[in-house]
N, C-alpha and C positions, 0 to 999 in steps of 0.2 A: 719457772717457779717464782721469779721476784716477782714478775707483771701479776698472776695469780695473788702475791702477800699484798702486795700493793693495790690491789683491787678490792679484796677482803679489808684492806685497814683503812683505805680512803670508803668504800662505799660503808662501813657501818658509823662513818664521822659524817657523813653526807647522810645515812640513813635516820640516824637520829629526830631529827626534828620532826621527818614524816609517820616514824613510826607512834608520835604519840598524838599527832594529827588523824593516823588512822584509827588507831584506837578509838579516840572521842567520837570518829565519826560511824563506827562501828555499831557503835552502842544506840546510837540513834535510830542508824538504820536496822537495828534489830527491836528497839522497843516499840517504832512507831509504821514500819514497815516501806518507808520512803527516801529517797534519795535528796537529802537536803541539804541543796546547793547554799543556801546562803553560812551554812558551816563555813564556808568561806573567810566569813567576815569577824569570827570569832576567833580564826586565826590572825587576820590583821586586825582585832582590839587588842588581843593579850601583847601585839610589837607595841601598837600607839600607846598601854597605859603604861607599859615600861619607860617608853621617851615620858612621860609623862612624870612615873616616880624619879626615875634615873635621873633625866636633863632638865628638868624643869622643875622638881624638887631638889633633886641632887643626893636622891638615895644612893648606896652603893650597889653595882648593877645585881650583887645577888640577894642583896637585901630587897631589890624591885622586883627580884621573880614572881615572890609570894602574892603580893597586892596585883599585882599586874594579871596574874595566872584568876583570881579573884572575881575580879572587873569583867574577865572577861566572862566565866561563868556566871556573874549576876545579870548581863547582856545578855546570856544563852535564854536564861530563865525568863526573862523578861518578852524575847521577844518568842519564846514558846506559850506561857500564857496570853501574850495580846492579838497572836495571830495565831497560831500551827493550832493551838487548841481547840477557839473559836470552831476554824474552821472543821478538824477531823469531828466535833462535835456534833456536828451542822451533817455530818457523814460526805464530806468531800475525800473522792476516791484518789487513789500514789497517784496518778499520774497527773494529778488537776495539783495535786500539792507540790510536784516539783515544781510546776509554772508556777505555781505560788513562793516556791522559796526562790525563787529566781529573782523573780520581784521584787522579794523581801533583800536580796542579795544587793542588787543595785541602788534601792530606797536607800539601803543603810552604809553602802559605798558610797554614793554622790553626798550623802548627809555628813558623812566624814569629810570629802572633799572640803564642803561648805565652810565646813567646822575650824578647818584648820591647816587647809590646802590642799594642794599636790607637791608639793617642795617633798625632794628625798630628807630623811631626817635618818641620823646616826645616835645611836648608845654610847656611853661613855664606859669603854670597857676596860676590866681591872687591867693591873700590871699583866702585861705578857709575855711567857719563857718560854722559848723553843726548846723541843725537846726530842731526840732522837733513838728513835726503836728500830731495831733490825734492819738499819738502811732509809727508813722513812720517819722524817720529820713530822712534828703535830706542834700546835701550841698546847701551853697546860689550860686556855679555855675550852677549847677542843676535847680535850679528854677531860675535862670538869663535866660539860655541858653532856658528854656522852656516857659517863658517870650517872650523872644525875636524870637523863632519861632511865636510864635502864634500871635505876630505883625506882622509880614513877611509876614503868613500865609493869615491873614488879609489883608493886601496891597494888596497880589496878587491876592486875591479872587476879592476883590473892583477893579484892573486893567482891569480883563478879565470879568467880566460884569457890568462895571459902566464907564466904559473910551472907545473913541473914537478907540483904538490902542486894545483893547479888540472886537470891532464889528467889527475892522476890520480884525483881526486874525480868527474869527468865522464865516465872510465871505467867507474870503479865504480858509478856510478848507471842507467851504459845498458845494461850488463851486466857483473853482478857475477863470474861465471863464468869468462868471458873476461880479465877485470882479474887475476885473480890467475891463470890461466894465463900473462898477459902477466908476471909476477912483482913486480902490486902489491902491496903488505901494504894489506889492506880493513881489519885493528881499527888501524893503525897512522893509516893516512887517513881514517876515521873519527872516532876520536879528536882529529885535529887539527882538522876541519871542527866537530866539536860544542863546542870548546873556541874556535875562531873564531866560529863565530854564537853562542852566548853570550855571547862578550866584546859581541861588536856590542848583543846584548841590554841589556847591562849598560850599555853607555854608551849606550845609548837611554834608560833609567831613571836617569844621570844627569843630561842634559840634560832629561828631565821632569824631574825634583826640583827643579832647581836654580832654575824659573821658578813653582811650585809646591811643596801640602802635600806630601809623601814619608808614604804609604798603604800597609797591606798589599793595598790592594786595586790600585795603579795600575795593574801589569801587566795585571791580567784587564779594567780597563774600557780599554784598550787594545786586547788581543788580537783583537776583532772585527774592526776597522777593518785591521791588518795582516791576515790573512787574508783580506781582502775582496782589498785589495792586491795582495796576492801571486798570487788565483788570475788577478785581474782582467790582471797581468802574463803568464803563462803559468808553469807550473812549471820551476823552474830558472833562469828569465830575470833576473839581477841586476842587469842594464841597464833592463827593463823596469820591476823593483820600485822601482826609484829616480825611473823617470818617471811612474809609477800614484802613487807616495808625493807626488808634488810636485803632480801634476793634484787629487790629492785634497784635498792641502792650499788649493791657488789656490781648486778652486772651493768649499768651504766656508767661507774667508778671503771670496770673493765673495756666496755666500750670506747670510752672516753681518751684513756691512754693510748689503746691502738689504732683511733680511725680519730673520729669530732665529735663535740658534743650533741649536734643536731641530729648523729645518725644516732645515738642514742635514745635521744627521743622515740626518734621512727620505730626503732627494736625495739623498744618499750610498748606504744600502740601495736605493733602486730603481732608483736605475742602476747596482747590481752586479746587480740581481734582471735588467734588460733586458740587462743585458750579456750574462749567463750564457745568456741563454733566445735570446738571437740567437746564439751560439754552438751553441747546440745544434741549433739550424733548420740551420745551414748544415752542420753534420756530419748530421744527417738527408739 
């Protein structure tokens, strides 16, 4: 029973930062029908603007969220309009666009690199108080940070099926045709959804940093695990991503403790590998 509370209370403090990772990336992959790797890097802008407000302005780390969470979703926008749009416009088909965001993945990593190194870079994070629940320790940024997703979490769940800007994103995914016959604006709603999962991106990459080095590489040794996630939810399912994001984390937090962390990994790939392959028996 302890390994069991200990599994549950370490994996949903571990689970945090992926589940608002997935989310963003959710939303993508349901508006625009493609798997888009360079999400990646929207998770490591939202760590770099925080070193940025945080250590190099000297905001206070949770005063950096907001701006940092920001940047990163004016980066999402940005590089949706200069490229991803272009091209789907052009009618470039999923799987010519993930080579494409792949591309874009690495452009906009090596371009970081250029920019401002590879050197690990650290957050200057608030006072820290340990604090003891039911046998297991956490700090109070631990439980802030997992606080504050699971607000986030909230908002965006309530935006995408309780708001106007939700039905209409949900329109345009099931038929885009139709949505603007009905007189949605598609670059308008668009724009907002890529500008929303980026933010969510970016403050995935701040809750990584904040517990952790801050990497050009965080986002891509990320990106796997969210994609496993997201399919393993269903496409579009943002309620689902949030509960694939938390099983994932429990039972690698349970792995973890009884065996290493590498065979967690492994238990993680093959149970999306048997997920996927009983999925596919039963649509046969």
């Amino acid at each position: 029973m302890q390994i069991a509370f200990d599994s549950v209370f370490i994996g949903l403090l571990e689970a945090s930062p992926l589940i608002l990772a997935a989310m963003g990336f959710t939303l993508i992959y349901y508006l625009n029908g493609f798997i888009n790797i360079a999400y990646a890097e929207s998770i490591t802008m939202g760590a770099y603007a925080a070193i940025l407000f945080n250590v190099v302005i000297g905001m206070n780390f949770y005063m950096a969220i907001i701006p940092a969470a920001l940047a990163s979703g004016t980066m999402s926008v940005a590089v949706y309009l200069l490229i991803f749009k272009p091209a789907m416009d052009r009618g470039v088909q999923p799987t010519e666009m993930i080579i494409l965001s792949v591309g874009v993945s690495f452009m906009l990593r090596h371009a970081l690199v250029l920019l401002v190194g590879a050197d690990n870079r650290y957050l200057v994070e608030p006072e820290i108080k340990y604090l003891s629940f039911l046998g297991q320790g956490a700090t109070n940024l631990q439980l802030t940070a997992l606080v504050l997703v699971a607000l986030i979490a909230l908002a965006l769940s309530w935006m995408i099926y309780r708001t106007s800007l939700g039905e209409r994103m949900r329109g345009l995914a099931n038929n885009p045709e139709l949505a603007a016959a009905s007189g949605i604006n598609p670059h308008r709603t668009s724009v907002a959804i890529w500008f929303i999962a980026g933010s969510a991106g970016g403050l995935s990459g701040v809750f990584t940093g904040v517990f952790s080095a801050v990497t050009p590489m965080m986002g891509w040794n990320t990106i796997l695990i969210v994609i496993m996630v997201t399919i393993i939810a269903g496409i579009g399912s943002v309620r689902g991503a949030v509960l694939a994001s938390i099983a994932a984390g429990v039972l690698t937090a349970f792995i973890t403790l009884v065996t290493k962390p590498l065979y967690a990994e492994a238990v993680l790939l093959i149970l999306f590998i048997g997920i996927l392959s009983f999925r596919k028996g039963r649509m046969a």
